[in-house]
C-alpha positions as CSV (number, residue, x, y, z in Angstrom):
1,X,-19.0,12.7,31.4
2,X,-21.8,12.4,29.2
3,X,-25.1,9.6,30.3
4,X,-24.1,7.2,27.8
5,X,-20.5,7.6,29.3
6,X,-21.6,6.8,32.8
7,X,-23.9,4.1,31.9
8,X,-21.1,2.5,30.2
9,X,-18.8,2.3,33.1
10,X,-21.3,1.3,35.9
11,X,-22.0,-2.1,33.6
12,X,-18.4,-2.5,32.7
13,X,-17.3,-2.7,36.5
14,X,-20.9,-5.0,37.1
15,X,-19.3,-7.4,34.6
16,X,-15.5,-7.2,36.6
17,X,-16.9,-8.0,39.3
18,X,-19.5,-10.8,38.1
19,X,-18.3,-14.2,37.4
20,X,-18.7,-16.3,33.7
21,X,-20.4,-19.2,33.2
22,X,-23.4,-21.2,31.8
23,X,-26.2,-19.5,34.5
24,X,-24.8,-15.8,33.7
25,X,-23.9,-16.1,30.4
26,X,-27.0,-14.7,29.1
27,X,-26.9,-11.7,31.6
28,X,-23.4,-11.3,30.1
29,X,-25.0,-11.2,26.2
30,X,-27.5,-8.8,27.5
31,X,-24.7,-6.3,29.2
32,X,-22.2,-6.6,25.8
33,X,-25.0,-5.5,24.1
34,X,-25.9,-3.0,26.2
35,X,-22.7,-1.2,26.1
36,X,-22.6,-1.5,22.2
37,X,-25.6,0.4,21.7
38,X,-24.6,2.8,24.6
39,X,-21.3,3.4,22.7
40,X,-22.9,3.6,19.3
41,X,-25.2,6.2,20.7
42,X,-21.9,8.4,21.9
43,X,-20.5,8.2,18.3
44,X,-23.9,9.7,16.9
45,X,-24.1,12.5,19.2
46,X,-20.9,13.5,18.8
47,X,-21.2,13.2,14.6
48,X,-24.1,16.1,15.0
49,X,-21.7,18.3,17.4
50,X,-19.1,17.9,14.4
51,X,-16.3,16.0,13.4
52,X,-13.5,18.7,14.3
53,X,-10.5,19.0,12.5
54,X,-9.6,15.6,11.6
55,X,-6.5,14.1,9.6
56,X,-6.5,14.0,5.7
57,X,-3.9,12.1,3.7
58,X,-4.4,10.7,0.3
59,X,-3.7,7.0,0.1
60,X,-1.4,6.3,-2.5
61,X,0.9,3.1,-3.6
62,X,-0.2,-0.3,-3.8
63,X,-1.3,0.0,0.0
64,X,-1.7,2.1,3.3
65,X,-0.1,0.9,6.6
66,X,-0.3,3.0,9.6
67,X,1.7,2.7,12.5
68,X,-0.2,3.4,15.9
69,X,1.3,3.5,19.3
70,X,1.7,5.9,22.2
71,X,3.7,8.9,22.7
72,X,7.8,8.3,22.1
73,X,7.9,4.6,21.0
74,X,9.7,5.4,17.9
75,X,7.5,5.7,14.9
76,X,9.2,8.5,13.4
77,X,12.7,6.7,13.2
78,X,11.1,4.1,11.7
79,X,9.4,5.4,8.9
80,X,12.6,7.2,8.4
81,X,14.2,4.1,8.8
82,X,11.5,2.2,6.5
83,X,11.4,5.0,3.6
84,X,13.9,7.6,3.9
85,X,11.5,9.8,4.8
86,X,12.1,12.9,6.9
87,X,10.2,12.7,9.9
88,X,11.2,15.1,12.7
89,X,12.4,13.1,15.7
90,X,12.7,13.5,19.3
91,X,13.6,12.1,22.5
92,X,10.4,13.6,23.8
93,X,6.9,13.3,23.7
94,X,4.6,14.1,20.9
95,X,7.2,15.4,18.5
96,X,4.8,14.4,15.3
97,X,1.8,16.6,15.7
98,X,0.8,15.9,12.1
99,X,0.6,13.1,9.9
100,X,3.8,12.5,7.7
101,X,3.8,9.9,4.7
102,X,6.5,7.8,3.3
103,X,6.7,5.7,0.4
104,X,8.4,1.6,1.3
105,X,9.4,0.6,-2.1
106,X,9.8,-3.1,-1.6
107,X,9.8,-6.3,-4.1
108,X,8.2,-4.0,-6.5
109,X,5.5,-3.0,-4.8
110,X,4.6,0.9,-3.4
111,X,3.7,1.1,-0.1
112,X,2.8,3.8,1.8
113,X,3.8,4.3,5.4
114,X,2.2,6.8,7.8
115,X,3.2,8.4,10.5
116,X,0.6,9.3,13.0
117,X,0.7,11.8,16.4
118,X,0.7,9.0,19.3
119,X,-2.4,8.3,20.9
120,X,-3.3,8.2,24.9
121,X,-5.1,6.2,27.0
122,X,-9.0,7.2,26.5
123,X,-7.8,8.0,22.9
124,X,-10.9,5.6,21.8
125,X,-13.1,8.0,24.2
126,X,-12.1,11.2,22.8
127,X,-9.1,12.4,24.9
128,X,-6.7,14.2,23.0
129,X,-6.4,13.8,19.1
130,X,-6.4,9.9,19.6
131,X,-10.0,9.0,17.9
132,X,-9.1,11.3,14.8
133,X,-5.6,8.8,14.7
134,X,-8.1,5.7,15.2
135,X,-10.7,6.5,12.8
136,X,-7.3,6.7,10.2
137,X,-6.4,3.4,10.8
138,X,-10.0,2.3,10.0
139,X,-9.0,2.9,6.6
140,X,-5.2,1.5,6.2
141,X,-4.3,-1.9,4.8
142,X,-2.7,-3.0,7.8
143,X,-1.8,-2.0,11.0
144,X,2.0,-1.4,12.9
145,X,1.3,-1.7,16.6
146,X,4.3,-0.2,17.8
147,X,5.4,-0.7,21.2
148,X,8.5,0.7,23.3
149,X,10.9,-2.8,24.4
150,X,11.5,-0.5,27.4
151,X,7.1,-0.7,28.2
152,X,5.7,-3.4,27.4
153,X,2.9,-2.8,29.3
154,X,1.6,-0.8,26.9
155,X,0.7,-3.4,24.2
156,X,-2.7,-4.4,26.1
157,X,-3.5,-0.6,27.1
158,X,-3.1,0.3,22.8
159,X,-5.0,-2.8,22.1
160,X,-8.1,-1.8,23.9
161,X,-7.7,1.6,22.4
162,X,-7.6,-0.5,19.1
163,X,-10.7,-2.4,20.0
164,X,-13.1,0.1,21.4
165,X,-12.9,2.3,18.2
166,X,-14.5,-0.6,16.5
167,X,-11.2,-2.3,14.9
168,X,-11.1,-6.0,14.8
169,X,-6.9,-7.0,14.1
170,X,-6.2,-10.1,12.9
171,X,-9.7,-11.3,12.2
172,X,-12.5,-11.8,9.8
173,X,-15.6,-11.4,10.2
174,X,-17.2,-13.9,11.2
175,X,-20.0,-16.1,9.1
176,X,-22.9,-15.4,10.8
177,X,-26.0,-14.5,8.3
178,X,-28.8,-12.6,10.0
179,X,-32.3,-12.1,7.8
180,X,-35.0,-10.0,9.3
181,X,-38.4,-11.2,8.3
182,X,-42.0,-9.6,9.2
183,X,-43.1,-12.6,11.5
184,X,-42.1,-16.1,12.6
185,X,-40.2,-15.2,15.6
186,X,-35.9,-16.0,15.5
187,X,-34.7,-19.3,14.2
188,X,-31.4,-20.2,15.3
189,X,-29.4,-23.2,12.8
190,X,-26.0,-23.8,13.2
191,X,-23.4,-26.1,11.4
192,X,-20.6,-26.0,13.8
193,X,-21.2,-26.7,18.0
194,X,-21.8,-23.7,19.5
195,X,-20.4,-22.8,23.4
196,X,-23.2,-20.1,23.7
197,X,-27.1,-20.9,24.1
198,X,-30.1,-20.2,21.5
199,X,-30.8,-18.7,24.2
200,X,-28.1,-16.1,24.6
201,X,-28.3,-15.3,21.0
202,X,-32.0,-14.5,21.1
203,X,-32.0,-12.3,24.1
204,X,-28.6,-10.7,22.2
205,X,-31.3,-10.4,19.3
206,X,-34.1,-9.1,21.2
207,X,-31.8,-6.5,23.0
208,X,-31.9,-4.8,19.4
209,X,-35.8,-4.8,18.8
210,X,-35.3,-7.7,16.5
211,X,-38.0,-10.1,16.9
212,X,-38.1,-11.8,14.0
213,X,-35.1,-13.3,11.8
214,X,-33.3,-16.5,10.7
215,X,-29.5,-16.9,11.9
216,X,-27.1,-19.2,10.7
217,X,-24.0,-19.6,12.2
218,X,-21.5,-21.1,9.8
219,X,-18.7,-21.0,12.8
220,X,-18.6,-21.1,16.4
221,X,-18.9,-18.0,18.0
222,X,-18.5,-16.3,21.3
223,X,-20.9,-13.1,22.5
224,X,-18.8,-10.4,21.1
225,X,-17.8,-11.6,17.8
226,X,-21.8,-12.2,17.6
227,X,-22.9,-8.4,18.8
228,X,-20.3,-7.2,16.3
229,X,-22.0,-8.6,13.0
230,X,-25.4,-7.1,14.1
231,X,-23.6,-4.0,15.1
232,X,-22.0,-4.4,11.5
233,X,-19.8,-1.3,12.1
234,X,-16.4,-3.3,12.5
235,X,-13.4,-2.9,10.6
236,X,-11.0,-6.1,10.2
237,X,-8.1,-5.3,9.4
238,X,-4.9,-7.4,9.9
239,X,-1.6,-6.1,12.1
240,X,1.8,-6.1,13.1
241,X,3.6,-5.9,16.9
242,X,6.2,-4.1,16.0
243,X,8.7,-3.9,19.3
244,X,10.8,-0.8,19.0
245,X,14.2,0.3,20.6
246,X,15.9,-3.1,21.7
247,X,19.1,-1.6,21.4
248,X,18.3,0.1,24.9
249,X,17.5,-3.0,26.6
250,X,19.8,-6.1,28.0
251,X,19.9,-9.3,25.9
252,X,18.3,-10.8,28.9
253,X,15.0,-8.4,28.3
254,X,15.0,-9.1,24.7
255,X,14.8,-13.1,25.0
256,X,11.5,-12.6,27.6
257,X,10.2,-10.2,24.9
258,X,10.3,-12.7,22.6
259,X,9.0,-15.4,24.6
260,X,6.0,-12.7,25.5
261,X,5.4,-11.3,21.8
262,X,6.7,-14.4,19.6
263,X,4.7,-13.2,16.2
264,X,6.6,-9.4,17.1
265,X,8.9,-8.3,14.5
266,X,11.7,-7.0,17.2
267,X,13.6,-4.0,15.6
268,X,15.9,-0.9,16.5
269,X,15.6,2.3,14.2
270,X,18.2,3.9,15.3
271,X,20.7,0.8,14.2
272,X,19.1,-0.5,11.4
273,X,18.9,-3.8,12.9
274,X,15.6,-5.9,12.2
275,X,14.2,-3.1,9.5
276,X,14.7,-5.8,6.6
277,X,12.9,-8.3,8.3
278,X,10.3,-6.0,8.8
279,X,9.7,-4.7,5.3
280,X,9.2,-8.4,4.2
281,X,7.2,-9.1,7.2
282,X,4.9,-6.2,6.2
283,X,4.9,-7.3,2.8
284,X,3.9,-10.7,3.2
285,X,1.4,-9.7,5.8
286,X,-0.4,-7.7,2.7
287,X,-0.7,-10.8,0.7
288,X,0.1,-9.1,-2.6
289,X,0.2,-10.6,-6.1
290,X,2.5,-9.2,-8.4
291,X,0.9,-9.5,-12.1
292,X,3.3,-9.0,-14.7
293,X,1.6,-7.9,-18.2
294,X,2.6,-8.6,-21.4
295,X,1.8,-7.3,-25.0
296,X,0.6,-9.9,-28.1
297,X,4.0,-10.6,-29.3
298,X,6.0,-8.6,-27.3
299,X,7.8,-9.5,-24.4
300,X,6.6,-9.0,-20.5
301,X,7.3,-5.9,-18.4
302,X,9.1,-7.4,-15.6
303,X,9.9,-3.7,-14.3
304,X,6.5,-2.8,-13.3
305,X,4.2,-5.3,-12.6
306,X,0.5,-4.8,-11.6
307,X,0.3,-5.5,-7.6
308,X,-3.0,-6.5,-6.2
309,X,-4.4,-7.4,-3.0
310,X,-5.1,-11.7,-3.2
311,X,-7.6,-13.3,-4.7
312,X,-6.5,-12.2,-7.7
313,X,-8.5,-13.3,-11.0
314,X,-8.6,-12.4,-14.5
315,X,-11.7,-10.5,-13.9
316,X,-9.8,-8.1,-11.1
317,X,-6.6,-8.0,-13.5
318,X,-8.9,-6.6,-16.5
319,X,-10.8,-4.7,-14.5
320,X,-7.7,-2.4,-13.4
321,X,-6.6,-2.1,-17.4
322,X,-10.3,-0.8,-18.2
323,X,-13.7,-1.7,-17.3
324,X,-14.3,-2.3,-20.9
325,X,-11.4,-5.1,-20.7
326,X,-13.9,-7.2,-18.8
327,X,-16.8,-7.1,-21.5
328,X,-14.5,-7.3,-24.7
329,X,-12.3,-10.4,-22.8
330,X,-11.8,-13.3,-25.0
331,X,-9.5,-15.6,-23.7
332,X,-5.4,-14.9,-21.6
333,X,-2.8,-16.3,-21.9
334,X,-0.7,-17.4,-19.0
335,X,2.4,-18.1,-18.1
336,X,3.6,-18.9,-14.0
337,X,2.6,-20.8,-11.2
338,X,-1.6,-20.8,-11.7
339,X,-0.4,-22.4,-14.8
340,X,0.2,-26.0,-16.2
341,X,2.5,-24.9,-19.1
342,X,3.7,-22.0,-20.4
343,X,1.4,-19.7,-22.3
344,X,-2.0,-21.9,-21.2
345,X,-5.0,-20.6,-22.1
346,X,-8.0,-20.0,-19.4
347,X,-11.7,-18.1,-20.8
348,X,-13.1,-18.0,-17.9
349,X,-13.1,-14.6,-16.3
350,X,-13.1,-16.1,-12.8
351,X,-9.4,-18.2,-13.1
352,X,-7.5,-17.4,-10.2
353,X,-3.9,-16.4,-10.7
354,X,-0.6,-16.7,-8.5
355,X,2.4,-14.0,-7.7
356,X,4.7,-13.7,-10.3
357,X,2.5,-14.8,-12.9
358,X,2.7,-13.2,-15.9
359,X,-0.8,-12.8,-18.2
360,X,-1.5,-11.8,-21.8
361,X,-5.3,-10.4,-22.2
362,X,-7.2,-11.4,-25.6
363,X,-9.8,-9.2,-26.9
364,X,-13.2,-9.6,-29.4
């Protein structure tokens, strides 16, 4: 076990054991902190031993979801069951040993599943291949937390995996602006009623040599949504509990799973049951828009539309024709929900648009 490693745990079991509230919760600021730059440190030493040999897939389709879990919850069966792709499966442990991509095709859009080796306990630490699987889902679109019906004790056990390798699900980051100046010492302004201290935020500050800055918090915060933003290393990323195998467990079970996990999509590979469900939860989860193009005087392609992440605006529509679309844009035409009759016209660059909407680009 390495210092950093050590260090780490004696303050983690200093905080179990301590008790929060108004009189320690600048200790507790102090401590977070502490164990972010401890952990930060760990990552940079082990980037100069070498980053191993690492998983490589090239993202494809209109997005990347990964699906993460431990060992034997399912996730090859259902990205077969998702794609039609042929994952080997197994009633055993770690039959995927590589990653394996699928293609969804769903509502139009291409999305591209992958199927990851399953990750330990300590994964986030280095034990077995599990940081090489984390630092992949750093870069998906969204996240499938698959868990086993028959252990659902593993859902808090994967999300601490999920959170130590510095992925935020279901979040954004929160609006907190930090500027470093030379002198003046650290201004604190807030707009919303903060629980923590100015206090608290300036030791938080200080912990990281920074003296001097003005912080404005444009939401309530608490200590480790705050260490995160000056850590500025975090991914947010949204996800999907995806609760696997229900056709081995009693209906009894399934209705204090669903009580226990009610935003779960609840699903069984093997039988098919809950898989549709699941490729429009995923779907919607991605918050596509589906841009349908159209030719001057020529009807709309309603086969392939363009599908982008929302906000979508003319700007980001041109912009994936050709760069030079955004400097030689006139006016668009457009027809759909983002507009007040059919065919209006919008020159501004910045005008949002809505799924399904179909658009007509003018040029100079």
């Amino acid at each position: 076990m390495s210092k950093e490693a050590e260090k780490i745990k004696e303050i983690e079991k200093q905080l179990a054991k301590a008790r929060y509230n108004k009189a320690t919760e600048k200790w507790f600021g102090l401590m977070k902190s502490r164990i972010a730059q401890l952990k930060r440190k760990q990552e940079e030493r082990k980037a100069k031993k070498g980053k191993g040999e690492g998983f490589f897939v090239k993202k494809s389709g209109d997005a990347t979801v990964i699906m993460m879990g431990f060992p034997s919850v399912g996730k090859s069966t259902l990205l077969n069951a998702l794609t039609g792709a042929k994952s080997k499966t197994g009633a055993y442990e770690f039959t995927t040993l590589k990653v394996i991509p699928g293609v969804m095709h769903y509502n139009q859009a291409k999305i591209q599943i992958l199927d990851v080796p399953g990750i330990i306990s300590g994964a986030a630490a280095g034990k077995g291949r599990g940081k090489e699987v984390l630092a992949m889902g750093r870069n998906a679109d969204l996240i499938l937390i698959t868990i086993d019906a028959q252990h659902p004790e593993h859902y808090k056990a994967l999300l601490k995996e999920i959170y130590d390798s510095n992925i935020r699900i279901n979040q954004k980051k929160p609006n907190i602006k930090i500027t470093k100046k030379e002198k003046g010492g650290i201004s604190i302004s807030s707009i919303t009623k903060q629980k923590l201290s100015k206090e608290t935020f300036i030791e938080i500050l200080k912990n990281y040599k920074i003296a001097n800055a003005d912080v404005v918090l444009r939401e309530t915060v608490n200590i480790d949504q705050f260490i995160d933003v000056i850590e500025n290393n975090r991914k947010y990323i949204p996800a999907i509990v995806v609760i696997t195998k229900t056709d081995l467990i009693d209906t009894k079970t399934l209705e204090k799973l669903k009580k226990e996990f009610k935003e779960a999509a609840f699903i069984s590979a093997e039988t098919g049951k809950g898989i549709k469900e699941l490729k429009e939860k995923i779907f919607e989860t991605l918050n596509f828009a589906r841009i349908y193009l159209k030719e001057i005087n020529k009807k709309p392609d309603l086969e392939e539309p363009m599908v982008l992440k929302k906000p979508v605006t003319l700007k980001t529509v041109c912009e994936h024709i050709h760069r030079d679309f955004v400097k030689k844009f006139k006016y668009a035409r457009v027809w759909g929900k983002s507009a007040k009759f059919p065919g209006q016209d919008f020159r501004k660059l910045d005008k949002e648009l809505e799924d399904g909407d179909i658009v007509e680009i003018h040029l100079v």
